[in-house]
N, C-alpha and C positions, 0 to 999 in steps of 0.2 A: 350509788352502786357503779355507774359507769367513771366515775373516777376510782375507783377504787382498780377498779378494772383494769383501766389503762395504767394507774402505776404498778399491776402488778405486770402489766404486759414490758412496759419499759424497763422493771427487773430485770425480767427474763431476758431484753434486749432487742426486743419487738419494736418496728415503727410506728407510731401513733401518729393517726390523723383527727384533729377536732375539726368539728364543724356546727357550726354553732350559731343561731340567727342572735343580730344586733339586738333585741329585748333581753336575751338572759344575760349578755357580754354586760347590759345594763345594771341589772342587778347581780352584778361578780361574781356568776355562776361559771365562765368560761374556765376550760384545764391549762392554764398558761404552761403547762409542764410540755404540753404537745407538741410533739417534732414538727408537724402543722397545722395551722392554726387556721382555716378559714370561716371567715364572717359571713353571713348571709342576710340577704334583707328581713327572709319573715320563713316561716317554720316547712312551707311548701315547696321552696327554694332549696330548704336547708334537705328536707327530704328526697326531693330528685338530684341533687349535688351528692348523698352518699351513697344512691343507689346506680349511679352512673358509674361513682369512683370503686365500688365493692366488688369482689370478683364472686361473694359468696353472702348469706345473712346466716344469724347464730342469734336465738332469740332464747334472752332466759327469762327467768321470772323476774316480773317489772308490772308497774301499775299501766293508767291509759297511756301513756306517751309510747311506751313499749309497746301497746296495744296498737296505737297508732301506725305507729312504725312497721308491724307486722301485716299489718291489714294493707296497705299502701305498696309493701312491697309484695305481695301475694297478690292484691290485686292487680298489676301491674304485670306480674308474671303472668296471670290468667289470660290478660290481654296481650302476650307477647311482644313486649315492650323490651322483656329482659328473660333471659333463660337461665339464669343465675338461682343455682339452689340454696333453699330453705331449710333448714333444721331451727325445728321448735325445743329446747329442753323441757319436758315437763319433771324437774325435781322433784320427788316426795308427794306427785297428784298433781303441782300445783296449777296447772294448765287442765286436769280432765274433765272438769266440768263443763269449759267451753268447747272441749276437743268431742267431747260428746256430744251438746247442743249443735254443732256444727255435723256432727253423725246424724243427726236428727233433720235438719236441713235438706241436704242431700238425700234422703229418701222423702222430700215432698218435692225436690226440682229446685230448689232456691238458692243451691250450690251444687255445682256438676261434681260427682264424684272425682274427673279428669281433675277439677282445681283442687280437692283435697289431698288428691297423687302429690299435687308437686311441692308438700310437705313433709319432711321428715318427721315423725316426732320418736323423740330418742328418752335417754332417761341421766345421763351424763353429760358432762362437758366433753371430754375424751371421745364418747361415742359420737357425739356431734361434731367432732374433728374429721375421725373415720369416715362417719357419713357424706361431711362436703367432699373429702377427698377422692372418693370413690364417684360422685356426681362429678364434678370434676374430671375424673380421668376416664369416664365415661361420656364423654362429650367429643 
C-alpha cells in the first residue's frame, strides 16, 4: 500500500521521501523510485527519522506496522516531544473498533482524554488534508 501510495504521489508530482531500515532494503522491499532514499539501522531509528523529518501524520488503514507507527507517533506527541498533528482516516469503520476501545480507556484513566484530543479522526483522505491544514495554520 505505501508503494502504491507514493507512486501515486509522484504522479501527481509530489516529493517522496523513503525511509527504510537495512532488514527490508534486505529482502527488496525498498521504493528505489524515491526522490530519497534513506537507510536506517533498525525499525526504531527508522521511526524517530520520519517523525523528525514530517511536518504532519496521515494514517490510513494498514495492519501492525501502521499501528505501530500510529501509536509511536501519538505517543510521543503526548509526551511533547513533537506538536505535529494526527489525522487518523477511519474508511468505511475500519478504525472504530479501536477508536471505541480507546473511548473506553479514557473513561477508566488509562488514556487522558487530552491525548485522544490530539487526534483527528476524519472519514476521507481530502478531509485529512483539510484537517492537517487547518492544525497547521493554527499553530
Amino acid at each position: 500500500m505505501m508503494g502504491t501510495l507514493a507512486d501515486g504521489a509522484r504522479a501527481g508530482g509530489a516529493h517522496t521521501l523513503g525511509v527504510i531500515p537495512q532488514t527490508l532494503v534486505d529482502l527488496e522491499v525498498a521504493d528505489t523510485a524515491s526522490d530519497e532514499l534513506i537507510i536506517t539501522d533498525d525499525m526504531g531509528s527508522r521511526k524517530d527519522l520520519m517523525i523528525e523529518r514530517s511536518d504532519a501524520f496521515i494514517t490510513l488503514p494498514g495492519g501492525l506496522g501502521t499501528l505501530d507507527e500510529l501509536f509511536e507517533v501519538w505517543t510521543t506527541a503526548t509526551l511533547d516531544i513533537h506538536r505535529k498533528p494526527i489525522a487518523v482516516v477511519d474508511l468505511d469503520g475500519f478504525y472504530s473498533g479501536l477508536l471505541r476501545w480507546l473511548g473506553e480507556l479514557a473513561d477508566t484513566d488509562f488514556v487522558r482524554q487530552a491525548a485522544l484530543d490530539q487526534i483527528t479522526v476524519v472519514t476521507s483522505i481530502p478531509a485529512a488534508f483539510d484537517a492537517i491544514e487547518r492544525a497547521l495554520q493554527a499553530r
